[in-house]
C-alpha positions as CSV (number, residue, x, y, z in Angstrom):
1,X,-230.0,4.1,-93.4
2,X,-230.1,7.6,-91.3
3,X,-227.1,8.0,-89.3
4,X,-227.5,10.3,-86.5
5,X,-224.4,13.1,-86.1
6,X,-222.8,11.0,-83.1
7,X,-223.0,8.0,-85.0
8,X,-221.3,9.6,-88.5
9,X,-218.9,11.2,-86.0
10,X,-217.7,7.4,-84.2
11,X,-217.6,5.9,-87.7
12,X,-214.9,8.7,-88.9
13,X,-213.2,8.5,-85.6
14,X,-212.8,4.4,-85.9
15,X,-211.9,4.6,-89.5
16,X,-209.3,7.8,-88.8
17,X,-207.8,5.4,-86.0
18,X,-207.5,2.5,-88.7
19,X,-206.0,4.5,-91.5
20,X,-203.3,5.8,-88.4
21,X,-202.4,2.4,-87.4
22,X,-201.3,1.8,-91.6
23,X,-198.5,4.6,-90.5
24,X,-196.9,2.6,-87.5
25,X,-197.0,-0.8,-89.2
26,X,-194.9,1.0,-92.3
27,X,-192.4,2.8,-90.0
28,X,-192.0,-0.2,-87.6
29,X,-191.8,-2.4,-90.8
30,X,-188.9,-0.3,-92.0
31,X,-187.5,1.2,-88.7
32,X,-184.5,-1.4,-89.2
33,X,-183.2,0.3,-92.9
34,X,-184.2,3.9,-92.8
35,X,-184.0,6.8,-90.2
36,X,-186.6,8.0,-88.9
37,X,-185.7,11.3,-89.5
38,X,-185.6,10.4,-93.5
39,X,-189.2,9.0,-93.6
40,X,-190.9,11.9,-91.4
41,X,-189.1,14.1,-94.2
42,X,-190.7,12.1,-96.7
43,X,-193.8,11.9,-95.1
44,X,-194.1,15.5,-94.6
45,X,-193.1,17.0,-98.0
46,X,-196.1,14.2,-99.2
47,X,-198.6,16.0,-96.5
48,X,-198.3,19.6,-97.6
49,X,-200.1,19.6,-100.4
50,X,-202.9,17.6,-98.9
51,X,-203.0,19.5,-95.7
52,X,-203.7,22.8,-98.0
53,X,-206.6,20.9,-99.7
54,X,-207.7,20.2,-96.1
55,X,-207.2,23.9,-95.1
56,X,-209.2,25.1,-97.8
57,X,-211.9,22.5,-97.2
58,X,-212.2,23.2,-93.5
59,X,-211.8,26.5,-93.4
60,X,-212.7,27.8,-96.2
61,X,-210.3,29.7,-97.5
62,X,-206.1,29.2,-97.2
63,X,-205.6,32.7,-95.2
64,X,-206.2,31.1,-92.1
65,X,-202.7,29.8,-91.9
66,X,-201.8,33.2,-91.4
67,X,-201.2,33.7,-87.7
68,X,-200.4,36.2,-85.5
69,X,-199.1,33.4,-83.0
70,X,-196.7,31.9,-84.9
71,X,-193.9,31.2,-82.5
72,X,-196.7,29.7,-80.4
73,X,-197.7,27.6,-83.1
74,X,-194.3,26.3,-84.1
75,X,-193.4,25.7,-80.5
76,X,-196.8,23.5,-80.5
77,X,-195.4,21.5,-83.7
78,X,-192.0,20.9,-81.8
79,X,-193.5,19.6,-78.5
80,X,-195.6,17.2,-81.2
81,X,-192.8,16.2,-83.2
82,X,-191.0,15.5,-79.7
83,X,-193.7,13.5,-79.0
84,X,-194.2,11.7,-81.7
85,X,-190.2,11.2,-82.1
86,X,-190.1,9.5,-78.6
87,X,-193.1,7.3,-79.7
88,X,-191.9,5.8,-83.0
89,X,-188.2,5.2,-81.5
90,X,-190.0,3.0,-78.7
91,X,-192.1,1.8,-81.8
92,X,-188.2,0.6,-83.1
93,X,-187.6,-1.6,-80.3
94,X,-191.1,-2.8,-78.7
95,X,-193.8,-4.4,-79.3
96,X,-196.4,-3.0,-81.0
97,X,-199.4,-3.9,-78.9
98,X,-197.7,-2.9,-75.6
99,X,-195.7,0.6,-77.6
100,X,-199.5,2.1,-78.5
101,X,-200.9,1.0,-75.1
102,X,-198.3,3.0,-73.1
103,X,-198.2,6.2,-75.6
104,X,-201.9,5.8,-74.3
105,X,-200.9,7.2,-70.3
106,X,-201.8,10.8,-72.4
107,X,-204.7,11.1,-70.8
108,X,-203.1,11.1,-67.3
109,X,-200.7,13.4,-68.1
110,X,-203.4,16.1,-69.1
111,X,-204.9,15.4,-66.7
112,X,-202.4,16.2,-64.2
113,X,-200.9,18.8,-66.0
114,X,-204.2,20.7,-66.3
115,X,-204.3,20.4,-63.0
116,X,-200.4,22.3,-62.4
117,X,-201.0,24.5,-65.4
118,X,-204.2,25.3,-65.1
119,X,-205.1,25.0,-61.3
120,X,-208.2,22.7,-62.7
121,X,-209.6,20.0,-59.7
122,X,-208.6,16.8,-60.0
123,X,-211.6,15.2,-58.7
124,X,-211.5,11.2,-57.3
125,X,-212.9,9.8,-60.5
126,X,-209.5,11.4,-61.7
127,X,-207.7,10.3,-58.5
128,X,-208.7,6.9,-59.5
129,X,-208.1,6.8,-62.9
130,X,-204.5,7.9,-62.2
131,X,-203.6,5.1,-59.7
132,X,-205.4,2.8,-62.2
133,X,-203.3,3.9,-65.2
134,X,-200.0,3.9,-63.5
135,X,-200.5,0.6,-61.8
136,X,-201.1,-0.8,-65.6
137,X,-198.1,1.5,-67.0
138,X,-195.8,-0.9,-64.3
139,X,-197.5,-4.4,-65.1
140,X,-196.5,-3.5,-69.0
141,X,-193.3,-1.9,-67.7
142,X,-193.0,-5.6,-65.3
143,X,-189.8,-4.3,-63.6
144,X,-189.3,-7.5,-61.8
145,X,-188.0,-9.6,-65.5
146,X,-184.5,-9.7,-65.4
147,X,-184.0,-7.6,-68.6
148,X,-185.9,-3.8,-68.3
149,X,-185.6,-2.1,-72.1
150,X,-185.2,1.3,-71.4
151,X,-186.9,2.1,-74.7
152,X,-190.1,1.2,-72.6
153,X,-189.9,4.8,-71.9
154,X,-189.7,6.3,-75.2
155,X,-193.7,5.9,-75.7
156,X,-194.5,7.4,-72.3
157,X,-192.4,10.3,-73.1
158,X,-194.0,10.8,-76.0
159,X,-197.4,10.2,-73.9
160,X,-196.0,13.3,-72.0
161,X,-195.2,15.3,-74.8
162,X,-198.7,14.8,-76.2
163,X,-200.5,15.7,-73.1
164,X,-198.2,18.9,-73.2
165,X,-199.2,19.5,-76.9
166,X,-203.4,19.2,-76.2
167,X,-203.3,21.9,-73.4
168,X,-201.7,23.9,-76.0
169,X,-203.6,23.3,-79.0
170,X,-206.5,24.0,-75.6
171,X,-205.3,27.1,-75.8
172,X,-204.2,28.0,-79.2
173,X,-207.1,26.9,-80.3
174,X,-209.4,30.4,-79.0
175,X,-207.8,32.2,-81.9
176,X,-206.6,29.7,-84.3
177,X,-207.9,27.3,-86.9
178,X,-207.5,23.1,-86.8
179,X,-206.2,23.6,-90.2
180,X,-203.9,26.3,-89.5
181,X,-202.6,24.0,-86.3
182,X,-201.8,21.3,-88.5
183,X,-200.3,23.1,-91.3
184,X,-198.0,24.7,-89.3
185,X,-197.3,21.6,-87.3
186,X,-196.6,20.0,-90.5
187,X,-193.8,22.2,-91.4
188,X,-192.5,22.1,-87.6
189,X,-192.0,17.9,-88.5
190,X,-190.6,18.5,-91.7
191,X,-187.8,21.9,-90.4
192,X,-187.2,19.1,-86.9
193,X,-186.6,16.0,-89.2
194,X,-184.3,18.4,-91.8
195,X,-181.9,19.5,-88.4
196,X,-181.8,15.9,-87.3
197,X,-181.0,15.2,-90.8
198,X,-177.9,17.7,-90.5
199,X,-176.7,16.1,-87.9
200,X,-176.8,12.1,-88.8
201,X,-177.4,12.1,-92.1
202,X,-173.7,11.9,-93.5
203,X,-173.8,8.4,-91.0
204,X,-170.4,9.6,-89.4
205,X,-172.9,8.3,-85.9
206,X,-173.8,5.0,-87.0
207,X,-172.9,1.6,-85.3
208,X,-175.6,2.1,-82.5
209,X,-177.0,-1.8,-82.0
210,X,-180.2,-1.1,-80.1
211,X,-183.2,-0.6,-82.3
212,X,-184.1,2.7,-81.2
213,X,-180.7,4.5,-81.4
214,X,-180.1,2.8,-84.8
215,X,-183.2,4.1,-85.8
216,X,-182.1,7.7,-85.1
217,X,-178.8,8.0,-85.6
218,X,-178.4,5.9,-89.0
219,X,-177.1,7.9,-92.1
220,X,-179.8,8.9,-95.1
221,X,-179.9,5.8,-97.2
222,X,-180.6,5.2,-100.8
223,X,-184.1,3.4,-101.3
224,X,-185.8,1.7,-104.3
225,X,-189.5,3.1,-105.3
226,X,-191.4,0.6,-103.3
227,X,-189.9,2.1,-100.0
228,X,-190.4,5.3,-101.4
229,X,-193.8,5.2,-101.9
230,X,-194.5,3.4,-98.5
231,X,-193.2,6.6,-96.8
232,X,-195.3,8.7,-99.3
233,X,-198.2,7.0,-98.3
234,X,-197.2,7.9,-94.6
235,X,-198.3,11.2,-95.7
236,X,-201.4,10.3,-97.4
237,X,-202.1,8.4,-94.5
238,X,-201.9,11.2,-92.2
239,X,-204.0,13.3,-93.9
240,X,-206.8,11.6,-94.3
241,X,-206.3,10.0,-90.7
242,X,-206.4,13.8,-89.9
243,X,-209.5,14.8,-91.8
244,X,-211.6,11.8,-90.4
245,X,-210.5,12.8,-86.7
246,X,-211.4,16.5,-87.2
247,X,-214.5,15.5,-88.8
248,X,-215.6,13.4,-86.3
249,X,-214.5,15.7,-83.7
250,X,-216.5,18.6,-85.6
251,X,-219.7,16.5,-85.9
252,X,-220.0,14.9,-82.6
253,X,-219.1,15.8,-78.7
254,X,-216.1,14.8,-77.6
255,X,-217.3,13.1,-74.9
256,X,-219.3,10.4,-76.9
257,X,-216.2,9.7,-79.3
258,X,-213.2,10.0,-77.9
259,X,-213.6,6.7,-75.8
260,X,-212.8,5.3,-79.7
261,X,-209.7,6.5,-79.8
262,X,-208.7,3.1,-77.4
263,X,-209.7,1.2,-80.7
264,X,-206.0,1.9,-82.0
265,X,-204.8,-0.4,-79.1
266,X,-207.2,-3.2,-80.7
267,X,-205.1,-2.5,-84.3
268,X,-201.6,-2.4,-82.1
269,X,-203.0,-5.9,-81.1
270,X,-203.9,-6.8,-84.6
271,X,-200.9,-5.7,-86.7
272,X,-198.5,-7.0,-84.1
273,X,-200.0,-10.5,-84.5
274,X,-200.1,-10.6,-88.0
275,X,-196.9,-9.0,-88.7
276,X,-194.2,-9.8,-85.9
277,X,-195.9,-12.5,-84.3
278,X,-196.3,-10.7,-81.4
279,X,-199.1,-10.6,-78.5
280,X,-198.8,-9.1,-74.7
281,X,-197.8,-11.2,-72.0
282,X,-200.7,-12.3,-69.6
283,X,-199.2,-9.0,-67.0
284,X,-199.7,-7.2,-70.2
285,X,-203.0,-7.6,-71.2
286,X,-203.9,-6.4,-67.2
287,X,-201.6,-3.1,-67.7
288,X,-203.5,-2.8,-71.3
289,X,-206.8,-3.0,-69.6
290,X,-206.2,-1.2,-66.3
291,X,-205.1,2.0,-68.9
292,X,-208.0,1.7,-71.1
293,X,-210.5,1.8,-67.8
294,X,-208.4,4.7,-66.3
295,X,-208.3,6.9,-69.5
296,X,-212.6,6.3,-69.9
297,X,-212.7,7.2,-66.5
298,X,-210.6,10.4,-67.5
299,X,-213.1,10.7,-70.6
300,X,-216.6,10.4,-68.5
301,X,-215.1,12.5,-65.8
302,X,-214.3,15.9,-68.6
303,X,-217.6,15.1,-70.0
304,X,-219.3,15.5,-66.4
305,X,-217.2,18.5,-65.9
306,X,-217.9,20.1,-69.2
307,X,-222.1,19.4,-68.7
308,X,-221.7,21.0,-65.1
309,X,-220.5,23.8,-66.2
310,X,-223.1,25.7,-67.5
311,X,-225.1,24.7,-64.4
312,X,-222.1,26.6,-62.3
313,X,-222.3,29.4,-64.3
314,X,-225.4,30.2,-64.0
């Protein structure tokens, strides 16, 4: 059967979101043992080899990593690993289901830092979608229980720090290469976890109880193969999550694919279920779908913008 460039493009976007979810079921899985610092370590000395096969197979030849902008580019990998950081600590403590669905407020933030960064309109599709999105960030948030875990924050940090790292990969992006990006990022992940390392690993900071200081400030640990290997496979994971992503994003407009990218909320569902027993509260599921609808109104509203464009320029 034919397949059409937007559908080839979906289908690697769907399956990159899969192979991504593997990544947080493995660190949540072990985020009660390990550091996190110890596993991105892992993780990233596993990726660099990969993410040069991927360099070369994108861009054809390795020089691309060269760059000019290099102190751009690292400060892109930091605001990423921040990101990223924030989001796998929550990841420690919350549920899984209602950890991806608030790391997914991204959209919002671009949007509304676009719009104090880059003077862009915020139209009132975009109005919308941001009093949408925020109302379902505080039904998942439910302020009124009697108990609020502040970890609920760490993912919508991380949802901040993302939005931060997209308008600069926006702009980075004129004169540098995907594969260049990553590669660079990469190595930002792996110098970031190596300083955090410094500072925790000999466990003189240990004791913390809550599941997302623990997971931070816990000493390196000794680990038998099979944990090894799961962190390995972290890396695997994330390159090949990576190359189906670009792909897709390389074969098909953005605007027709990226409403896939909710799909990892679907997985958050799934793996939390079938591995902690865990499912949303009723409030939940309305925060979960209130965010989805207010980030595909975000989507729909770029895509109008982008095919106007033209039309204005003319």
């Amino acid at each position: 059967m034919h397949l059409s460039a937007t559908q080839r493009g979906i289908l690697a976007l769907v399956a990159g979101i899969a192979v991504f979810s593997l990544q947080d079921v493995i660190l949540k899985r072990l985020s009660g043992d390990y550091p996190l610092y110890q596993a991105m370590i892992i993780r990233s000395l596993t990726a660099v080899p990969l993410l040069l096969v991927i360099v070369r197979v994108l861009d054809g030849r390795l020089t691309t990593i060269t760059t000019p902008n290099l102190g751009w580019m690292l400060a892109r990998g930091f605001l990423n690993f921040t990101a990223y950081t924030a989001y796998y600590l929550g990841l420690a403590a919350m549920p899984m289901a209602d950890t991806v669905a608030l790391f997914f407020t991204a959209p919002l933030f671009i949007t509304i830092a676009a719009a104090l960064i880059f003077r862009e309109r915020i139209g009132p599709m975009n109005l919308l979608a941001l009093a949408a999105g925020f109302a379902g960030m505080l039904m998942i948030f439910n302020p009124s229980a009697s108990v609020f875990d502040p970890a609920a924050l760490l993912p919508v940090l991380g949802a901040l720090g993302y939005a931060l790292t997209q308008l600069a990969t926006r702009v980075l992006g004129r004169t540098e290469t995907a594969g260049a990006m990553t590669f660079w990022g990469n190595l930002t992940f792996l110098a970031s976890a190596l300083a955090l390392a410094a500072v925790f690993g000999s466990g003189a900071h240990e004791g913390a109880t809550h599941p997302s200081l623990a997971f931070l400030t816990r000493g390196w640990q000794e680990m038998p193969l099979r944990d090894l290997l799961l962190f390995m496979a972290c890396g695997l994971i994330a390159s090949v999550g990576l190359s189906l992503l670009t792909y897709a994003y390389r074969v098909a407009p953005s605007s027709s694919v990226a409403p896939f990218e909710y799909s990892f909320i679907i997985w958050g569902v799934l793996w939390g279920w079938l591995f902690w027993a865990q499912l949303p509260t009723l409030l939940a599921w309305g925060g979960i779908a209130l965010l989805i609808g207010a980030g595909l109104l975000v989507i729909r509203a770029e895509a109008q913008r982008e095919k106007a464009a033209p039309e204005g320029a003319a």
